[in-house]
mmCIF file of the C-alpha atoms, coordinates in Angstrom:
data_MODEL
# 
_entry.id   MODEL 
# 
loop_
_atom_site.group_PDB 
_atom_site.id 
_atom_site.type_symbol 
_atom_site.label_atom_id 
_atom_site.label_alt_id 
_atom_site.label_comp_id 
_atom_site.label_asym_id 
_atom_site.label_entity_id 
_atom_site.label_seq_id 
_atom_site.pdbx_PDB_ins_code 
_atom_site.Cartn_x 
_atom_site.Cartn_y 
_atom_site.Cartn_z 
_atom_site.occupancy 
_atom_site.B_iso_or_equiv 
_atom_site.pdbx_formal_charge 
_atom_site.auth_seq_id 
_atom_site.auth_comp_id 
_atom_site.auth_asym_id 
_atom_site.auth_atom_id 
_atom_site.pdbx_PDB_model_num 
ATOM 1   C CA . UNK A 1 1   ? 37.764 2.647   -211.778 1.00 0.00 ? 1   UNK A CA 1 
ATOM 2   C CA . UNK A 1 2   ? 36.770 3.816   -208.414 1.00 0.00 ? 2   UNK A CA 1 
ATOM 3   C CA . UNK A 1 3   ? 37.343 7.143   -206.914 1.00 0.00 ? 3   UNK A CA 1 
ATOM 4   C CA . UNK A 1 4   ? 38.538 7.457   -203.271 1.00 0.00 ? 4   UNK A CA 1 
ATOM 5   C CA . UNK A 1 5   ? 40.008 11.016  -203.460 1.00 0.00 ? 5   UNK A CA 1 
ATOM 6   C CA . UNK A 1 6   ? 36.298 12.575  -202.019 1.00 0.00 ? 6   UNK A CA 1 
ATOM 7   C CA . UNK A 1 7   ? 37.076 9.961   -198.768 1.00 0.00 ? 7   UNK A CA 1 
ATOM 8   C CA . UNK A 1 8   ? 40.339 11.561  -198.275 1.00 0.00 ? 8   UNK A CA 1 
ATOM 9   C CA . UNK A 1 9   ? 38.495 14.847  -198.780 1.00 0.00 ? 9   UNK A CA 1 
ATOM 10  C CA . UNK A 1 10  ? 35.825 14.302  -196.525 1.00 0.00 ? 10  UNK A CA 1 
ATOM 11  C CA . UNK A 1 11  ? 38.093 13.309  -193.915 1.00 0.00 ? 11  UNK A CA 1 
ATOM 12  C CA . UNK A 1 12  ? 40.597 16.277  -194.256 1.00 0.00 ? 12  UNK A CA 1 
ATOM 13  C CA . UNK A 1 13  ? 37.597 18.365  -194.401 1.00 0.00 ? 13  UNK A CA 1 
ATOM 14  C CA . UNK A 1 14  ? 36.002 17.336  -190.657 1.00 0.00 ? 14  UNK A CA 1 
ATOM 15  C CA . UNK A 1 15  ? 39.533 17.471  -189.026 1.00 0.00 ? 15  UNK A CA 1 
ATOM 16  C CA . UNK A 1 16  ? 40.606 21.564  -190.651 1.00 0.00 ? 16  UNK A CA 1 
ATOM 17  C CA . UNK A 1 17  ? 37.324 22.320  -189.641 1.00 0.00 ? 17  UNK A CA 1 
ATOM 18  C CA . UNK A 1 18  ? 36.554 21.238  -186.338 1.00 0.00 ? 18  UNK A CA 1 
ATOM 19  C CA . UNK A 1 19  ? 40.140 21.746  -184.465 1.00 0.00 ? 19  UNK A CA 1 
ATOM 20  C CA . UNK A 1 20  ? 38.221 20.683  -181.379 1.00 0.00 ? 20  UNK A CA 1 
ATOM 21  C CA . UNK A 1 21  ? 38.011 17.583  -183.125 1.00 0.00 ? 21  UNK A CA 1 
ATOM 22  C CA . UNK A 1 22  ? 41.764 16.960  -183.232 1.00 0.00 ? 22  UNK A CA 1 
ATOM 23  C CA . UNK A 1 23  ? 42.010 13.398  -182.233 1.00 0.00 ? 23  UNK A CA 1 
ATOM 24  C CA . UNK A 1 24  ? 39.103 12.338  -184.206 1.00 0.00 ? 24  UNK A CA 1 
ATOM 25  C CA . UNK A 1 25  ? 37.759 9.214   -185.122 1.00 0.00 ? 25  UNK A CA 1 
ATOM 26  C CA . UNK A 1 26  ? 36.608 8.235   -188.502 1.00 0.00 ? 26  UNK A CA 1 
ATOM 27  C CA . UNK A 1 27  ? 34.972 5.388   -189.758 1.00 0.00 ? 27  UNK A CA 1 
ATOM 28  C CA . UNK A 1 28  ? 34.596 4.086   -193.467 1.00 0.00 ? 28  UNK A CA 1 
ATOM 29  C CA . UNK A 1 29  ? 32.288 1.122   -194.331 1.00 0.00 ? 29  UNK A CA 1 
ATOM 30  C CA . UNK A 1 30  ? 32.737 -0.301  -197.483 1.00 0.00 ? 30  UNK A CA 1 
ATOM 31  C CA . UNK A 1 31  ? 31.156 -3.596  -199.101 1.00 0.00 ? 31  UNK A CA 1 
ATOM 32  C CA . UNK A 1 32  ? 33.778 -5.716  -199.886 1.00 0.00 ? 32  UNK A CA 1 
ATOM 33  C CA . UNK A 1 33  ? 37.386 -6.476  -198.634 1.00 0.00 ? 33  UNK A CA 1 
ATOM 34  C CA . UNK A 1 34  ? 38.382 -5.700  -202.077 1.00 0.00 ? 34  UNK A CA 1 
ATOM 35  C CA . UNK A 1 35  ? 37.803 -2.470  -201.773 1.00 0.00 ? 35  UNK A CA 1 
ATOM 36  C CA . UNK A 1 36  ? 38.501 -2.080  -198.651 1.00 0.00 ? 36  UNK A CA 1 
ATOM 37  C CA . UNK A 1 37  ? 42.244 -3.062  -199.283 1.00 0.00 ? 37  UNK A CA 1 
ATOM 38  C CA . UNK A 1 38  ? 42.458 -0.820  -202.010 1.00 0.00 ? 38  UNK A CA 1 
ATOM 39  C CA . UNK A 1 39  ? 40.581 2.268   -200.125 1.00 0.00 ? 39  UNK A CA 1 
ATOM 40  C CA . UNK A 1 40  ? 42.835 1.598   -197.551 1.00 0.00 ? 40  UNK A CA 1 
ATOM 41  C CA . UNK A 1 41  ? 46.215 1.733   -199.363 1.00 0.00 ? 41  UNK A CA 1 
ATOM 42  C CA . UNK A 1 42  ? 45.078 4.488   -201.103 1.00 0.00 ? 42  UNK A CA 1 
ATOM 43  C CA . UNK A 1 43  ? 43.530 7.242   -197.934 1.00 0.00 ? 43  UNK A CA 1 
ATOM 44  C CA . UNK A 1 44  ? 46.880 6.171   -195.875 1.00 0.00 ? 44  UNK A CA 1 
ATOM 45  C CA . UNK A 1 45  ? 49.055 7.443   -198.650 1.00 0.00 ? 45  UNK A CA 1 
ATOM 46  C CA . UNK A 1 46  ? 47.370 10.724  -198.418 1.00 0.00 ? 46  UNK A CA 1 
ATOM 47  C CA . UNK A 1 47  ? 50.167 13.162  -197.251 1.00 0.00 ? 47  UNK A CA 1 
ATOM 48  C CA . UNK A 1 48  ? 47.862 15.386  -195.623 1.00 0.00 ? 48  UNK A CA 1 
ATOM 49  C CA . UNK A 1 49  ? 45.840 12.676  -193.488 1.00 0.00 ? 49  UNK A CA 1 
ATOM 50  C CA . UNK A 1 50  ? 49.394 10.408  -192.885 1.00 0.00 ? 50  UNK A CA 1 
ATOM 51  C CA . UNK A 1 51  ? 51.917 13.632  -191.858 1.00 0.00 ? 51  UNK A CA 1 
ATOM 52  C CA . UNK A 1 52  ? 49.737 16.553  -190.790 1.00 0.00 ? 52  UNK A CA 1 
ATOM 53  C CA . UNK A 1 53  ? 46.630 15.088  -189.373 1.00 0.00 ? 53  UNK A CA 1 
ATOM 54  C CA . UNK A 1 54  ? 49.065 12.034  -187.952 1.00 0.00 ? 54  UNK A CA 1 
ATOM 55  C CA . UNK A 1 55  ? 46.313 9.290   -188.148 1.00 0.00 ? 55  UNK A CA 1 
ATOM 56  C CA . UNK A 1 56  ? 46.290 5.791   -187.395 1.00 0.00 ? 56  UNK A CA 1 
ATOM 57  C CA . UNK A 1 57  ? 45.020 3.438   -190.084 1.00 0.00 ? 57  UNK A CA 1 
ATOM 58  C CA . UNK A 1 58  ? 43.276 -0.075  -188.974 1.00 0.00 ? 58  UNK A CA 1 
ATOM 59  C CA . UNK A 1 59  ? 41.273 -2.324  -191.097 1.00 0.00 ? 59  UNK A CA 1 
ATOM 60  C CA . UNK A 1 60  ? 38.275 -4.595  -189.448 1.00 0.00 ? 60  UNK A CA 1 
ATOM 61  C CA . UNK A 1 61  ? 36.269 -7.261  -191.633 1.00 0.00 ? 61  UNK A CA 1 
ATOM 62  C CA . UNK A 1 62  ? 34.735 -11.005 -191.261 1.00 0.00 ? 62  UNK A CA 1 
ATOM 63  C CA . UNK A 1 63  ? 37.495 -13.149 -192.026 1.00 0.00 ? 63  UNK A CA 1 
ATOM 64  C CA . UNK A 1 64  ? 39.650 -12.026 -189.959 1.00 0.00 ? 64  UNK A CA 1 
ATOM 65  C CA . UNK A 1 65  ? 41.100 -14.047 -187.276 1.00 0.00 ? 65  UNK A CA 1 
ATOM 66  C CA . UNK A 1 66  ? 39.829 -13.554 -183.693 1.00 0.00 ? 66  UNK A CA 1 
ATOM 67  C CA . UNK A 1 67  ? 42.894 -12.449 -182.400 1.00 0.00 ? 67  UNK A CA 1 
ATOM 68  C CA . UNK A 1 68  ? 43.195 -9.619  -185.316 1.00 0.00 ? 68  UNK A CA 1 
ATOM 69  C CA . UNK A 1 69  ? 40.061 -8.688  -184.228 1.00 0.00 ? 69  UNK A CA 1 
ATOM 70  C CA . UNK A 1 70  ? 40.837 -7.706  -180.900 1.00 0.00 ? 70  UNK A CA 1 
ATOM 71  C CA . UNK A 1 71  ? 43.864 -6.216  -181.674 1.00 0.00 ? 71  UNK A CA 1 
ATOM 72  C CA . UNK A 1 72  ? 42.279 -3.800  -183.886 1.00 0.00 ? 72  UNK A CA 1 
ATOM 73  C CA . UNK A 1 73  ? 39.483 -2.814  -181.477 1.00 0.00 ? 73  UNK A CA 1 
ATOM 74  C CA . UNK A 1 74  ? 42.484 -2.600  -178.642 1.00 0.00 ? 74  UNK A CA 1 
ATOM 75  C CA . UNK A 1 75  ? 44.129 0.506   -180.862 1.00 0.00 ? 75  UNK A CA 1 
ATOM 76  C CA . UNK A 1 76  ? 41.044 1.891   -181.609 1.00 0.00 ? 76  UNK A CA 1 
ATOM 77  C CA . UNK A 1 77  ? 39.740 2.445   -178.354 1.00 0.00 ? 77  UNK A CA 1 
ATOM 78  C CA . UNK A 1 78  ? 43.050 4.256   -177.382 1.00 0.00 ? 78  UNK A CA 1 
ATOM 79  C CA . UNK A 1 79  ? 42.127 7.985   -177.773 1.00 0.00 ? 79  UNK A CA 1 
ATOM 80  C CA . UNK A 1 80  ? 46.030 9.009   -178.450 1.00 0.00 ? 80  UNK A CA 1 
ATOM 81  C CA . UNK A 1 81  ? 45.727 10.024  -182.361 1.00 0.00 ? 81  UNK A CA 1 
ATOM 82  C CA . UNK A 1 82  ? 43.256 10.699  -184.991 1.00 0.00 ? 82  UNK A CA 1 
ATOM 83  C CA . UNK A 1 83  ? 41.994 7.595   -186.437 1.00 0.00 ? 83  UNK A CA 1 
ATOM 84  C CA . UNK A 1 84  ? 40.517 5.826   -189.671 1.00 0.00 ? 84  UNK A CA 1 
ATOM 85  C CA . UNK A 1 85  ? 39.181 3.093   -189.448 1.00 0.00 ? 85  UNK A CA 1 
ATOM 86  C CA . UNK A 1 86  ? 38.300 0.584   -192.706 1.00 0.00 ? 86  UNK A CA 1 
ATOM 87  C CA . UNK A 1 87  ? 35.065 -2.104  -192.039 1.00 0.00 ? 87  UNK A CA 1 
ATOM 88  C CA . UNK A 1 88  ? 33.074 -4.087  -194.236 1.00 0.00 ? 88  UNK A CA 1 
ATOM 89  C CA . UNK A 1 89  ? 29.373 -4.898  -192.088 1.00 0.00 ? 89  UNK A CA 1 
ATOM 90  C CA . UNK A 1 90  ? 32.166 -6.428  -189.493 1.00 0.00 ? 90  UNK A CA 1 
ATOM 91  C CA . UNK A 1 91  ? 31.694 -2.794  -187.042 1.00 0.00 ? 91  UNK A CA 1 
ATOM 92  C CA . UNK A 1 92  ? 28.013 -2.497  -187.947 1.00 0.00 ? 92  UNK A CA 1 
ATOM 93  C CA . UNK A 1 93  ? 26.345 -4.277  -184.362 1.00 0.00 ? 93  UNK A CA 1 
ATOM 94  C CA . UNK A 1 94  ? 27.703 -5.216  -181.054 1.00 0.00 ? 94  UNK A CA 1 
ATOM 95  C CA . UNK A 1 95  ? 30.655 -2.499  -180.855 1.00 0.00 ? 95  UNK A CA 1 
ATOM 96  C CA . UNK A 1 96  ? 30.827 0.799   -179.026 1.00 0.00 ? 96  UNK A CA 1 
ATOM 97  C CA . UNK A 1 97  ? 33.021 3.106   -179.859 1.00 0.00 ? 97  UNK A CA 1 
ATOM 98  C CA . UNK A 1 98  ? 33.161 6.970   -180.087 1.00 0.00 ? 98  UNK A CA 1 
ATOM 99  C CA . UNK A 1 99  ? 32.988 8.011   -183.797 1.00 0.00 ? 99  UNK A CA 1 
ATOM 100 C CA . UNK A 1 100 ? 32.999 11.744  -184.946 1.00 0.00 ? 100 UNK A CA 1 
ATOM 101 C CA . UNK A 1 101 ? 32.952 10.283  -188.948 1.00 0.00 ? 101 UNK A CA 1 
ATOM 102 C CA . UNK A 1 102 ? 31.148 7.900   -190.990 1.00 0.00 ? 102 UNK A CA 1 
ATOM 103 C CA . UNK A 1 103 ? 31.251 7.054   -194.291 1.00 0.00 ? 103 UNK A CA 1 
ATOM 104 C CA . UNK A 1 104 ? 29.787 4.857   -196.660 1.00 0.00 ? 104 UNK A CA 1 
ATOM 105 C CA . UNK A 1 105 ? 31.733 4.213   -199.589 1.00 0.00 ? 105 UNK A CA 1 
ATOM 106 C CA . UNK A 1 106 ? 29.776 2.700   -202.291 1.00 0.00 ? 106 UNK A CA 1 
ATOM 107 C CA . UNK A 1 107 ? 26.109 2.502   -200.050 1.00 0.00 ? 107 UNK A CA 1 
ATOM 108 C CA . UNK A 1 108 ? 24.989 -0.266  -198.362 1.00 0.00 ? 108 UNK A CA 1 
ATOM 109 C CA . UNK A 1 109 ? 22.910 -3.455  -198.345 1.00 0.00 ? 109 UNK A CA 1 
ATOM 110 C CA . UNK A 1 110 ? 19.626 -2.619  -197.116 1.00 0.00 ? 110 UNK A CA 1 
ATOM 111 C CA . UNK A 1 111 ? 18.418 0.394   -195.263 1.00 0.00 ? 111 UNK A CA 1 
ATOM 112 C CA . UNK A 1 112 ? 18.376 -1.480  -191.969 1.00 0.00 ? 112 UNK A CA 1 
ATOM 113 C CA . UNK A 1 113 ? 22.499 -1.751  -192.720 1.00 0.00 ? 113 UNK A CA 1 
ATOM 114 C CA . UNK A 1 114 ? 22.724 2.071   -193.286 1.00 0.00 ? 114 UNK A CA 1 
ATOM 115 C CA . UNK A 1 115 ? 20.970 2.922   -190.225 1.00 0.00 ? 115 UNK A CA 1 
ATOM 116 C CA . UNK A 1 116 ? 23.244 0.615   -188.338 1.00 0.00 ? 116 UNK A CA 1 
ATOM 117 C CA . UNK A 1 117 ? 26.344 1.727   -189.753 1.00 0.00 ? 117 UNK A CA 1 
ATOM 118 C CA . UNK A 1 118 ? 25.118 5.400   -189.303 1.00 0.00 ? 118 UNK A CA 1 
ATOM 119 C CA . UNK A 1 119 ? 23.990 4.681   -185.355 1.00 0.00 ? 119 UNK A CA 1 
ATOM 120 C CA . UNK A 1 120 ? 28.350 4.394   -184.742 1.00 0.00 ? 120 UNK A CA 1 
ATOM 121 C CA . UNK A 1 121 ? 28.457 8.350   -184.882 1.00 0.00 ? 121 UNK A CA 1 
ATOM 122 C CA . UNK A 1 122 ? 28.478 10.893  -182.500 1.00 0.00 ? 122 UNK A CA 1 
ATOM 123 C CA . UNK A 1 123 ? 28.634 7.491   -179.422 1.00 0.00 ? 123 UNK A CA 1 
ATOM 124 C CA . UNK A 1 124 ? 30.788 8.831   -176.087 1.00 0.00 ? 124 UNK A CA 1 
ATOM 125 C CA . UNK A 1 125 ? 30.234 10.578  -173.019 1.00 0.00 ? 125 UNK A CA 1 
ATOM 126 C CA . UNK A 1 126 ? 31.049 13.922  -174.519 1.00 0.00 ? 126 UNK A CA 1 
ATOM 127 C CA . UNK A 1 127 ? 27.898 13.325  -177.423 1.00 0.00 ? 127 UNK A CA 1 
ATOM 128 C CA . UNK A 1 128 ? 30.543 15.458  -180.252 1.00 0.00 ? 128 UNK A CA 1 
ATOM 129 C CA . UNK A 1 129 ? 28.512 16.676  -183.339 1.00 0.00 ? 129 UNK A CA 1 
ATOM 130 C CA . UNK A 1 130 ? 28.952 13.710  -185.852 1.00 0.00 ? 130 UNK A CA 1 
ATOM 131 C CA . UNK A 1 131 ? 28.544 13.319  -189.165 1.00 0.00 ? 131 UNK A CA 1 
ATOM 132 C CA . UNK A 1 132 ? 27.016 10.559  -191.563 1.00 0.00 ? 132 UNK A CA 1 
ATOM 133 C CA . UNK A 1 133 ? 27.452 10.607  -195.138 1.00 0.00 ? 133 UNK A CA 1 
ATOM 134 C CA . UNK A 1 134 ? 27.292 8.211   -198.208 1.00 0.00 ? 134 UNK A CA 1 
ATOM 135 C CA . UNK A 1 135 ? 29.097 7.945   -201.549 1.00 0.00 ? 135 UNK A CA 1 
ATOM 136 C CA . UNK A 1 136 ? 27.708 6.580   -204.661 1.00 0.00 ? 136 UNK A CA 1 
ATOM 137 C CA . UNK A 1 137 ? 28.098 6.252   -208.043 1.00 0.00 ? 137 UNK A CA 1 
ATOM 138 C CA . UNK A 1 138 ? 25.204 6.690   -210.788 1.00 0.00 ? 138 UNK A CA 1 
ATOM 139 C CA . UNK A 1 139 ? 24.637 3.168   -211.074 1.00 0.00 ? 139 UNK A CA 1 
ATOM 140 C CA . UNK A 1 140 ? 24.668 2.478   -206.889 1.00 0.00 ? 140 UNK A CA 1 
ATOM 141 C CA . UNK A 1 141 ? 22.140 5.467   -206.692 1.00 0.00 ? 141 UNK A CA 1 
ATOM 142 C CA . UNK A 1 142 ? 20.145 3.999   -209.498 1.00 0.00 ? 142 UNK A CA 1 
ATOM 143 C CA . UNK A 1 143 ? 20.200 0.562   -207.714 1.00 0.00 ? 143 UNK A CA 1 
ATOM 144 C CA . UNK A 1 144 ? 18.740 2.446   -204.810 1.00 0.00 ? 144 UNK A CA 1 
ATOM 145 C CA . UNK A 1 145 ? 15.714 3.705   -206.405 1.00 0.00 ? 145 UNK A CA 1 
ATOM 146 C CA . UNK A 1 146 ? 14.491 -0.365  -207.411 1.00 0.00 ? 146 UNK A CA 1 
ATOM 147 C CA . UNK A 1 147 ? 11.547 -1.072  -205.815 1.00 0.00 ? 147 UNK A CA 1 
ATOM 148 C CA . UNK A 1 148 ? 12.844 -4.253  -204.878 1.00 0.00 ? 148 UNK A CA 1 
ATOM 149 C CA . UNK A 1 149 ? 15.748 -2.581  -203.335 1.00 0.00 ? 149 UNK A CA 1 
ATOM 150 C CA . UNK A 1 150 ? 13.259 -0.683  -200.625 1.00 0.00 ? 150 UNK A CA 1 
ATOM 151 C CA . UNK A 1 151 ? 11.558 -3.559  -199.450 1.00 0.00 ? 151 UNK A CA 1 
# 
């Protein structure tokens, strides 16, 4: 059983406390759609981040059809509303967009992915103060440490 409540937390966290930061944009890589469907479902029934905080909820992964795609990417460059979007590897290269939040939900597939994935924050003429962090379980952290892992 996976726990999402500390994504909702980390998000409701960087919105109370950084009002300047009130139409923020938060980003949440995950490593499968799986999850990402049920991270999803679960962070946009958060009261706080649907009715108080107001945010727009997009998902953007692989198989996706082109015209999803740019659909997605349309809304999210449209700085109207706080924001959350879900990604597998799909928003790790190629896309520029201003992010003030990233997380990684369950780590990531090599190091060269994390640094990627973390490179999305803090993007934008205005340079905001971003924020990078990753969320693991015991066995993801001890998958970490393998030596075969680091190469």
């Amino acid at each position: 059983q996976l726990d999402f409540q500390p994504v909702c937390n980390s998000i409701k966290d960087r919105w109370q406390k950084n009002p300047s930061q009130r139409k923020g944009r938060v980003i949440v890589f995950v490593k499968s759609v799986n999850i990402l469907t049920s991270l999803f479902k679960y962070v946009s029934n958060n009261s706080y981040i649907r009715n108080v905080a107001k945010a727009r909820f997009l998902k953007f992964y692989g198989r996706m059809q082109p015209v999803e795609k740019q659909a997605c990417l349309d809304q999210w460059r449209e700085e109207d509303r706080n924001q959350v979007m879900f990604t597998t590897t799909g928003m790790e290269l190629g896309v520029d967009m201003k992010v003030d939040l990233v997380l990684h939900f369950g780590g990531c597939y090599s190091l060269a992915s994390l640094m990627q994935q973390q490179g999305r924050a803090g993007r934008g003429e205005n340079q905001r103060r971003s924020l990078s962090l990753v969320m693991m379980n015991q066995g993801e952290m001890e998958a970490c440490t393998d030596d075969e892992q680091i190469k």
